[in-house]
ChimeraX commands (.cxc) that place a marker at each C-alpha (Angstrom):
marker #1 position 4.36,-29.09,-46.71 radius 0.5
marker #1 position 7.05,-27.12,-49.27 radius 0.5
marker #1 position 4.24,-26.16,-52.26 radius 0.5
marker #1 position 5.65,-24.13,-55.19 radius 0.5
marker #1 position 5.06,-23.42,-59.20 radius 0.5
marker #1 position 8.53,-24.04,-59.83 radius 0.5
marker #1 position 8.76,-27.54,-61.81 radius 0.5
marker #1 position 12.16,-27.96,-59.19 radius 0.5
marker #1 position 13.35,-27.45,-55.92 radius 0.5
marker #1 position 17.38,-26.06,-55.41 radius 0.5
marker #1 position 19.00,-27.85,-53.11 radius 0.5
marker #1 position 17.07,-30.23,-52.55 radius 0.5
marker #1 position 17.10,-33.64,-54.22 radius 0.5
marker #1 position 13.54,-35.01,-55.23 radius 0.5
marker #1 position 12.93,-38.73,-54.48 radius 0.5
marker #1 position 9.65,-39.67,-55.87 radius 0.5
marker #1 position 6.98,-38.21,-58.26 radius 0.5
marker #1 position 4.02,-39.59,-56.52 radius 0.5
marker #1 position 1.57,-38.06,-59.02 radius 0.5
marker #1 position -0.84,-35.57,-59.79 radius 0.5
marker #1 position -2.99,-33.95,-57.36 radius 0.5
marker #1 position -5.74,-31.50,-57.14 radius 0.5
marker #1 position -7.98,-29.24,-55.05 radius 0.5
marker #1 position -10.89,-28.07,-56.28 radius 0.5
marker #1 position -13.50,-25.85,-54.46 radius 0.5
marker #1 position -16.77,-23.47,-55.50 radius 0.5
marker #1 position -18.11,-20.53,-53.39 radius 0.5
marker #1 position -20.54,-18.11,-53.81 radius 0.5
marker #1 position -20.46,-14.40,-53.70 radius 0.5
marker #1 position -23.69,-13.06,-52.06 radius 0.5
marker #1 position -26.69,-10.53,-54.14 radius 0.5
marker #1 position -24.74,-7.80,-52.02 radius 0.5
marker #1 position -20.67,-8.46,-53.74 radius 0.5
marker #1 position -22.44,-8.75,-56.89 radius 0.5
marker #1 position -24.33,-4.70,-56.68 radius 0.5
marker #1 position -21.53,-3.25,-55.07 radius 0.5
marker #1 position -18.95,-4.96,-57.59 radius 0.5
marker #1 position -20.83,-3.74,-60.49 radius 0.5
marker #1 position -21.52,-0.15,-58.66 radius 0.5
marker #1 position -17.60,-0.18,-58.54 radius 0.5
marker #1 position -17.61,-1.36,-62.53 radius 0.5
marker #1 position -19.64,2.16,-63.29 radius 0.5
marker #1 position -17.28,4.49,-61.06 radius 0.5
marker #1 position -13.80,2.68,-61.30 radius 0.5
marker #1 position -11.68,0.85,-58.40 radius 0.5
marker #1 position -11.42,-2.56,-57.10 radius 0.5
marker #1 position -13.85,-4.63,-55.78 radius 0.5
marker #1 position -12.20,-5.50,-52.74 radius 0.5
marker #1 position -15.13,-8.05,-51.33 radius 0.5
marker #1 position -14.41,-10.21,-54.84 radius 0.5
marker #1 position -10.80,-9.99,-53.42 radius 0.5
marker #1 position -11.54,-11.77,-50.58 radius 0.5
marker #1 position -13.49,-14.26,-52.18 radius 0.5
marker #1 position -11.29,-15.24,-54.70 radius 0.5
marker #1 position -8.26,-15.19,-52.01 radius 0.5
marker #1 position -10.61,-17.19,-49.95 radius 0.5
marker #1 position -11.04,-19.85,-52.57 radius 0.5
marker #1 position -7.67,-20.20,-53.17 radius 0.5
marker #1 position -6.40,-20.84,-50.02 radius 0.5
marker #1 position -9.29,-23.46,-49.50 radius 0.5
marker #1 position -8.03,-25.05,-53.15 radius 0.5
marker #1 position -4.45,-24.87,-52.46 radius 0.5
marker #1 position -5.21,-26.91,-48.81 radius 0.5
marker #1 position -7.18,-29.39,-50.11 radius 0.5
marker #1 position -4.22,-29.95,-53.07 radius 0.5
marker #1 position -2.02,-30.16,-50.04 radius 0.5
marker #1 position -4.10,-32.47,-48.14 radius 0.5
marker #1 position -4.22,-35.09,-51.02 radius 0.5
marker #1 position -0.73,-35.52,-51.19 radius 0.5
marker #1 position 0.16,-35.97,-47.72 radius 0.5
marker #1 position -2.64,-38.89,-47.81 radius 0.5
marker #1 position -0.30,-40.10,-51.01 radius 0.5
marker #1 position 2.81,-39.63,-48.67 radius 0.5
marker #1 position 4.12,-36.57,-50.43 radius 0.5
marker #1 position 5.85,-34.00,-48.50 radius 0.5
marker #1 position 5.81,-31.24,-51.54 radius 0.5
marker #1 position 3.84,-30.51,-54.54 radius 0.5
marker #1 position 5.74,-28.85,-57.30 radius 0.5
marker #1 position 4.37,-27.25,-60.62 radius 0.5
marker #1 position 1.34,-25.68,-58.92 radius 0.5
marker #1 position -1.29,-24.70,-61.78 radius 0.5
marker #1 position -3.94,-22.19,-60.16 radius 0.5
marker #1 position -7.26,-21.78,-62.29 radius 0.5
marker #1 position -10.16,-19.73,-61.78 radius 0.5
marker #1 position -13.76,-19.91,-63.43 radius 0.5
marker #1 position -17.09,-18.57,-62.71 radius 0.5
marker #1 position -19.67,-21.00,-62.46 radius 0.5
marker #1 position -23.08,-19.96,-62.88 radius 0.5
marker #1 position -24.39,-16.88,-61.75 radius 0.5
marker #1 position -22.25,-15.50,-58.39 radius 0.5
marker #1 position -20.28,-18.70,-58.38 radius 0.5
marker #1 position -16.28,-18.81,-58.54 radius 0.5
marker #1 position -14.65,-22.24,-58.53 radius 0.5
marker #1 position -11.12,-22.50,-58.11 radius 0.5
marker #1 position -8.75,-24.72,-58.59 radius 0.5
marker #1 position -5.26,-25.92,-57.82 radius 0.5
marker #1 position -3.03,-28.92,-59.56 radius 0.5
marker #1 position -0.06,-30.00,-59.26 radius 0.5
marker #1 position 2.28,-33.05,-58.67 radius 0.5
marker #1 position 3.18,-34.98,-55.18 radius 0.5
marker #1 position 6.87,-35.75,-54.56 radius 0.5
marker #1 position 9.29,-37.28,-51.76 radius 0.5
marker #1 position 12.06,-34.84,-51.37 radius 0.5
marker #1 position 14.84,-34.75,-49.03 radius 0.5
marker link #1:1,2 radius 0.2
marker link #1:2,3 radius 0.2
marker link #1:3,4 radius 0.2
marker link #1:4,5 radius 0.2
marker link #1:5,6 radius 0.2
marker link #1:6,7 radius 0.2
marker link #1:7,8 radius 0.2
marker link #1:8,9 radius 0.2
marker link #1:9,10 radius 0.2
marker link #1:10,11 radius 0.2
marker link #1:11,12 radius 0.2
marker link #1:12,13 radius 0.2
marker link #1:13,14 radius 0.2
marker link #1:14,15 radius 0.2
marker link #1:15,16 radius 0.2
marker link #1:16,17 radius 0.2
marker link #1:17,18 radius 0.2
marker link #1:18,19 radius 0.2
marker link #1:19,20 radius 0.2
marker link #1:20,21 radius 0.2
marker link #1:21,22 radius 0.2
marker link #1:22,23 radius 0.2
marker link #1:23,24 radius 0.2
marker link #1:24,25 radius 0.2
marker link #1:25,26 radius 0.2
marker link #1:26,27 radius 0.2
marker link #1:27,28 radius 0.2
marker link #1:28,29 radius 0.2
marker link #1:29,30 radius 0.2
marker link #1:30,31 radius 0.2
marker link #1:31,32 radius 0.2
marker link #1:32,33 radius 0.2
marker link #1:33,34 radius 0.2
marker link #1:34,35 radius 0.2
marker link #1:35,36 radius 0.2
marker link #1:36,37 radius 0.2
marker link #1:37,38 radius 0.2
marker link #1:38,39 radius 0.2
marker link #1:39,40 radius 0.2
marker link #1:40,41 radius 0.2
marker link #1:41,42 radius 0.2
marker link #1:42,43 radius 0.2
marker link #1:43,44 radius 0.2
marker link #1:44,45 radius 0.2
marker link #1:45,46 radius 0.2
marker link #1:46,47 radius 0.2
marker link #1:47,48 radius 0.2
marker link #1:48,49 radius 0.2
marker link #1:49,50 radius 0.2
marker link #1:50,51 radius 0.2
marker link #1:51,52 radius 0.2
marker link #1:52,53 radius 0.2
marker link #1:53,54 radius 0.2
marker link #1:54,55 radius 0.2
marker link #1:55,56 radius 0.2
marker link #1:56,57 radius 0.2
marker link #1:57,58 radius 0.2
marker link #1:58,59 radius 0.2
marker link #1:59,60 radius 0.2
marker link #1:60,61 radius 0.2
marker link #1:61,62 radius 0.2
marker link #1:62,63 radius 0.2
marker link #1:63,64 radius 0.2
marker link #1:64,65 radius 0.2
marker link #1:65,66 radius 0.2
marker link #1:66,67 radius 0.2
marker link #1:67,68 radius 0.2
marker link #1:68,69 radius 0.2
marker link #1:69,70 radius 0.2
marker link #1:70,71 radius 0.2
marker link #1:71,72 radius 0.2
marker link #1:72,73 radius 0.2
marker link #1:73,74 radius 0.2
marker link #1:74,75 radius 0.2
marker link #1:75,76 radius 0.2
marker link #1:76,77 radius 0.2
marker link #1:77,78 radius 0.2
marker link #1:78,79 radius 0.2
marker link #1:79,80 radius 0.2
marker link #1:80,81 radius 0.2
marker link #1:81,82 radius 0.2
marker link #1:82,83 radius 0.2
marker link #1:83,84 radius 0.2
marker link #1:84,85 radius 0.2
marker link #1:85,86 radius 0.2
marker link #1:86,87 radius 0.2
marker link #1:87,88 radius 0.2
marker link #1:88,89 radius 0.2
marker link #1:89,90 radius 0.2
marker link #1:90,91 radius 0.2
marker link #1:91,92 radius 0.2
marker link #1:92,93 radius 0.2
marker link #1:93,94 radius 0.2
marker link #1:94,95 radius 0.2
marker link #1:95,96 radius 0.2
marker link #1:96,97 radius 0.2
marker link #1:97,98 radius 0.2
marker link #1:98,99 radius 0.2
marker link #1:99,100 radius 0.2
marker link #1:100,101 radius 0.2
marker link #1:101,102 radius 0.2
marker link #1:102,103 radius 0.2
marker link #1:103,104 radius 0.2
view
């Protein structure tokens, strides 16, 4: 499945805007992330665990997206929107939109 941000595909010719679709998902980063994220906050650098959570996320967000619009009978999403928000206290949600087309 072709997913991009773009808002159009060159050379190709879209068929159908099927519609909007989403993926949504929350995870936690464990007591562990959290003191050796804000350890890193004190000293400087990145906080390369909260990397892979937040890359984690996304992927699961941007499948789910994709996932929805094959069950609409897309075969691309276009004008992919990525958002991410903590939730609570060690929670990140993420969350990917976009809209379902027919291209050939």
């Amino acid at each position: 499945m072709l997913m991009t941000t773009t808002s159009t595909l060159e050379n190709k010719i879209i068929k159908e805007y099927v519609g909007v679709v989403s993926g949504e998902t929350i995870i936690g980063a464990n007591i562990f992330k959290d003191f050796f994220a804000a350890i890193r906050d004190v000293f400087g650098g990145r906080s390369r665990s909260y990397e892979r959570v937040l890359r984690q996320a996304k992927e699961i967000a941007m499948k789910e997206m994709g996932e929805n619009a094959k069950a609409l009978g897309a075969n691309g999403v276009i004008g992919i929107d990525l958002d991410y928000e903590t939730v609570g206290k060690g929670m990140l949600m993420v969350t990917a939109s976009g809209t379902a087309i027919d291209y050939e």
